[in-house]
C-alpha positions, 0 to 999 in steps of 0.5 A, a space after each residue: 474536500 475534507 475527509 474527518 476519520 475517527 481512524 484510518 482501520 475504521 476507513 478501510 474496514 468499509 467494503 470497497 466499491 468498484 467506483 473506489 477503486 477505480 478513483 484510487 488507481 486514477 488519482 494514484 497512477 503516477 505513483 502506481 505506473 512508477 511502481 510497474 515500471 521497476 517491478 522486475 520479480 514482484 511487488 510487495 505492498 507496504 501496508 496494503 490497507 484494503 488492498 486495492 493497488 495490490 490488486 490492480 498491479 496484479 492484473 499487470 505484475 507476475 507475484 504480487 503480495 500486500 502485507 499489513 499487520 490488521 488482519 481485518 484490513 486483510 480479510 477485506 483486502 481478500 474479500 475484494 481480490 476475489 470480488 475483482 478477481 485479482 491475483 494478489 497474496 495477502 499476508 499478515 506481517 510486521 512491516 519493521 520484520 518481513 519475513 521473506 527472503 533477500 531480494 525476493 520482489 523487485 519493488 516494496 511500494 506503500 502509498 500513504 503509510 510512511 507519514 504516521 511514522 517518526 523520520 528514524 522509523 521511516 529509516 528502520 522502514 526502508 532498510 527493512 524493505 531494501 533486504 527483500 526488494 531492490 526499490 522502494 515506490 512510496 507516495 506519502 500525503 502532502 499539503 497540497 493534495 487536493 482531499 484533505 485527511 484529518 487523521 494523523 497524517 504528518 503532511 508535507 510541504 
């Protein structure tokens, strides 16, 4: 199966099904149940796209927050959290300068966002989110996921 994007904003910017979210979180649960696992004070989500992982660890997580730097991603990210009736906080902010104090959630979690990013990026990233969280849960696309994206993933093998 073959997704051909113009652009990942323009993906996302398309309301969110209730059967989409559902095959978000099946085809994601490992990554999503590791991320619950070391959840302890909080998750923030890296990028939070539409919203949809913030949502649902919500249901299952006390001070759950996504953040990303479109704010139409983040109205839609609202619109669904209202809609599923999630308990997520949505906030705009640069991923490369959180701003929320040391160690305030147990985990930052991304899924499919370090890949548009160089390898020294990755790193600034990384050390960015080890100041407000004691983990990092990411998934990143690889060459043998099973929908192939043509955007400008960096797959790896």
């Amino acid at each position: 199966m073959c997704i051909n994007l113009v652009d990942w904003h323009s993906y996302y910017l398309r309301p969110t099904a209730l059967q989409d979210a559902i095959c978000s979180w099946i085809y994601h649960w490992p990554y999503l149940l590791q991320t619950i696992q070391e959840t302890k004070s909080g998750a923030l989500e890296i990028g939070c796209g539409r919203g949809i992982h913030s949502i649902l660890l919500s249901y299952l997580v006390h001070n759950v927050v996504g953040i990303d730097d479109d704010p139409r991603l983040l109205v839609v990210a609202r619109k669904s959290n209202s809609r599923f009736h999630g308990r997520a906080r949505f906030v705009e902010c640069d991923a490369f300068n959180l701003s929320f104090p040391k160690r305030l959630f147990g985990v930052c979690f991304s899924q499919g966002l370090l890949e548009h990013f160089s390898d020294n990026e990755i790193c600034l990233l990384a050390e960015e989110q080890l100041n407000v969280a004691d983990t990092i849960v990411a998934s990143v696309p690889s060459g043998y996921y099973v929908t192939k994206d043509l955007v400008d993933e960096r797959l790896r093998l």
